[in-house]
Residue, then its C-alpha position, 0 to 999 in steps of 0.5 A: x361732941x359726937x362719939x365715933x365707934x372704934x370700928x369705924x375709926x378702922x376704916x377711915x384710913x382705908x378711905x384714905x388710902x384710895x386716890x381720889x378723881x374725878x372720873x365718875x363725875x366725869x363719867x355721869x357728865x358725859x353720859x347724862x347731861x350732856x344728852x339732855x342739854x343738847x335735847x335741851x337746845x334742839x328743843x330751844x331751836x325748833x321752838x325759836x324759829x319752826x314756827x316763824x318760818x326764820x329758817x336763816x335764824x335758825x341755821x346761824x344758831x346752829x352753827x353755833x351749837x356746832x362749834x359748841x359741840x366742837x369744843x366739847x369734843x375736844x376737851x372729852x377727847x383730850x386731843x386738844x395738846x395734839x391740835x394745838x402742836x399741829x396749828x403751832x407747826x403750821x406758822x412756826x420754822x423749825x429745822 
């Protein structure tokens, strides 16, 4: 069994006492890797089809990584809820 200073005990509940989140992950999410996945794809995309000249292969994939892209805004901006109770009113009856 490891021995623990007593100063240290101290502090432990201080440590406890603050909430925990998750914004920094967040955070670093958003402002690393988000950028290098997408370098990360335009890379992939330029590499699959520039050089076989499959200009159509290339734009169906891109499509792709804008409705990726989409969804990602979505869920960073939080506006999903709202979206969501604009498309319900669309097929709902109220009043």
């Amino acid at each position: 069994m490891t021995a623990v200073p007593l100063e240290l005990v101290g502090q432990w509940d201080v440590l406890a006492q603050t909430g925990l989140d998750t914004g920094g992950l967040r955070g670093w999410i958003l402002n690393n890797l988000l950028p290098l996945l997408l370098i990360a794809v335009a890379l992939l995309l330029l590499w699959l089809g520039g050089g076989k000249g499959d200009n159509a292969g290339v734009m169906r994939r891109v499509g792709g990584v804008f409705v990726a892209l989409a969804v990602i805004g979505l869920a960073v901006s939080g506006t999903g809820v709202d979206i969501g109770t604009f498309i319900a009113g669309l097929f709902s009856t109220s009043g």
